[in-house]
Steps between C-alpha positions, in 0.01 A plus 500: 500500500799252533501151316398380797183700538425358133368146417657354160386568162198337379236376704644583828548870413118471309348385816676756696375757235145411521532536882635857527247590261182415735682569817534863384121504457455320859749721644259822441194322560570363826648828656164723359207194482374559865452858475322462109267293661396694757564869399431450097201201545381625854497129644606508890821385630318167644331411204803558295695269730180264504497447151865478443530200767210303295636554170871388652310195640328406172820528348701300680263232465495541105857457509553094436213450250646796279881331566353208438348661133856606444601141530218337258500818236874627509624769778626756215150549344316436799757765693453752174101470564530534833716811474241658304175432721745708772486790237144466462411455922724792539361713220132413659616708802485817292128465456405328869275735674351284795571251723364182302718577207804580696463162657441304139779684351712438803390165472608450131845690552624267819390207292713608211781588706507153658436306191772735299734414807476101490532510115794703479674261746361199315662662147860564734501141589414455144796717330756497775714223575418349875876623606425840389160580664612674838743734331223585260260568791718703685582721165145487467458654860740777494325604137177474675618718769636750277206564272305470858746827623457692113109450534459602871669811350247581227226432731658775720467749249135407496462532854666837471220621191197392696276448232287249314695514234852466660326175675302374194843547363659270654210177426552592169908451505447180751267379191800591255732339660326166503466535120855515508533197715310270243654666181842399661392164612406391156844556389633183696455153349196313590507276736312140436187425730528198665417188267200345570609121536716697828224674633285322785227574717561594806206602674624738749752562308820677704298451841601115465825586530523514903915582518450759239207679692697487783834625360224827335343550837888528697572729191164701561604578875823653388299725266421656802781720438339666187187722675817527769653780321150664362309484816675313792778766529328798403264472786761370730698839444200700540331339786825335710803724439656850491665490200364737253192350191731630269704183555246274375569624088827452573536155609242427202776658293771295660311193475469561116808573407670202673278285363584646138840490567605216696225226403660376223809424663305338796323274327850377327562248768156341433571206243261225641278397796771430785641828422148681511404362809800635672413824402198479580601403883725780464261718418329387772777587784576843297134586556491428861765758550344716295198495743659473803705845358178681461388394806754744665392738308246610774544751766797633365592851390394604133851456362623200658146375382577601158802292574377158573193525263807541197662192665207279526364598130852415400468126646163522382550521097823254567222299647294516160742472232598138707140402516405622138788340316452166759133458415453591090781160521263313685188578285686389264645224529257297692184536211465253284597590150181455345315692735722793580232774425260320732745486762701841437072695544502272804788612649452874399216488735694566791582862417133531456437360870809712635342814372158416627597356824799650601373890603263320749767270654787759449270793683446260796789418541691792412231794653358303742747313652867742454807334530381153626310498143827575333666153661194295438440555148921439421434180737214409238767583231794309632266232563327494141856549338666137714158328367562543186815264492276148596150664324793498185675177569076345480405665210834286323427210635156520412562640126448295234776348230610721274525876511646557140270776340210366255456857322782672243551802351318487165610783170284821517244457241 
């Protein structure tokens, strides 16, 4: 790696540490999960996907009260505890043998996931100076791709052995490497919960917050783009062009290493919110080109195919790294101090929609409709991306006096 590949010494590079270590255990899970489940446990593929779907819906709506624990108890311990009940759902899949307990421990392992996810950004808002945040993220990204690319390798080798054990092997590493995520976590300094004379009841909490729902939902529809490259192009090579299936590893590949290599330096022109809303609505102009590239991807020979599908993916993952490095500002730097866990699980909710929602709207659009599909959902994009700018400009006028941070980094006991 090049110094620019690595965050600074101390927390930045702990933080980056702890998430290489579970992304290597994600990495193999993800790419040998489906077939465990139904080859290994014997479920079928619809009540695999059934239960999956419910478990990502529960957590996504766990999300806010376990940021908003973070907030009240501390997002290092509450992060570290958190890390650990992913060890333990994950672990529970070596012993699931039906569909009931497939579903709980499903259940308990999105839940983690989402809670782990809102406290880890509530202890980065915590330990990172507000200035600082985006490059963080975006060194955070390319690790997270990178242990994604070293797991998806190990899980290969699984694939290629067959067996229970090669696939029971690979639980048991996911497991480890959450371990390793906690044991690394409680080497940064504690963080301070919020104080009590600053907390206040909200009721809804987050949902009050109209601009900042709004600015998550605009944010949610350019998440489309992430079951895009996993199912959305996939079936559009297979089902609309010539070019070869082959193609589809390969732009996966592509997308990857980009995003390991060049996030970082995308994200470097990201220092506050006018700057991440214009790249955000230049994400949002890259992305219609991107689609309207793919859409001439059809009825074409195999090769120039191969071709334009390179091209769009291209625009695509410029597309992303814009939109990534646009919105982690925004989460940022429109939630109140005090509440930032609250607000980050909030926010984090949008992958969970994009992933739930997206193969239905992507394989409507994409299967059902060809290249008309293509230029309606970058019209959605474009559109979503130009919002942003006013749903932004609300959410300031609307915020409240002070956004100093209330929490500091406290000496490791």
């Amino acid at each position: 790696m090049t110094n620019s590949l690595v965050p600074p010494a101390g927390p930045q590079r702990v933080l980056a540490l702890a998430q290489l270590a579970n992304s290597v255990g994600d990495g193999a899970y993800y790419v040998t999960s489906a077939l465990h489940f139904t080859h290994v446990v014997g479920l079928a593929p619809g009540r695999v996907g059934l239960g999956l779907t419910v478990a990502w819906a529960v957590g996504s709506l766990v999300g806010v009260p376990l940021g908003r624990l973070a907030d009240r108890r501390g997002p290092r311990g509450t992060a570290v505890l958190l890390a650990l009940a992913t060890a333990a759902a994950v672990a529970s899949f070596l012993v699931v043998r039906g569909f009931l307990p497939f579903v709980l421990a499903a259940c308990a392992y999105a839940s983690a996931q989402s809670g782990l996810a809102a406290a880890r950004q509530a202890l980065l808002a915590g330990l990172v100076p507000a200035g600082e945040r985006t490059g963080l993220l975006a060194h955070l990204q390319s690790t997270l791709n990178a242990g994604l690319a070293v797991g998806a390798g190990l899980g290969g080798l699984a694939l290629h052995a067959g067996t229970r054990a090669a696939y029971l092997g690979v639980f048991a590493l996911d497991a480890v490497s959450f371990l390793l995520c906690a044991a690394l976590m409680l080497r940064l300094p504690s963080v301070a919960p919020v104080p009590a004379v600053v907390r206040r009841s909200h009721g809804l909490g987050v949902l009050r917050d109209r601009p900042y729902v709004l600015v998550t939902f605009l944010n949610t529809v350019l998440l489309l783009r992430m079951p895009l490259l996993s199912l959305g192009i996939p079936l559009w090579i297979t089902e609309r062009t010539e070019a070869p299936a082959w193609l589809v590893s390969a732009l996966f590949v592509l997308n990857t290493g980009a995003v390991m290599v060049f996030q970082v330096r995308m994200a470097r022109g990201v220092t506050g919110l006018a700057s991440a809303t214009r790249a955000i609505r230049r994400s949002g102009l890259v992305m219609l080109a991107s689609c309207a590239v793919f859409a001439l991807s059809s009825g074409v020979s195999p090769w120039v195919a191969v071709g334009v599908l390179v091209a769009g993916a291209v625009l695509q993952v410029v597309a992303e790294m814009q939109q990534s490095a646009g919105s982690w500002q925004l989460a940022f730097d429109l939630a109140p101090a005090d509440r930032m866990g609250e607000y980050q699980g909030f926010f984090g909710t949008g992958v969970t929609v994009a992933r739930t929602m997206g193969p239905l709207v992507l394989t409507a659009l994409l299967v059902g409709w060809g290249s008309p599909g293509w230029l309606l959902l970058g019209g959605l994009m474009l559109a979503a991306s130009y919002a942003m700018g006013p749903a932004t400009r609300w959410a300031i006028a609307t915020a409240g006096p002070s956004k100093e941070p209330v929490r500091q980094p406290v000496p490791v006991n």
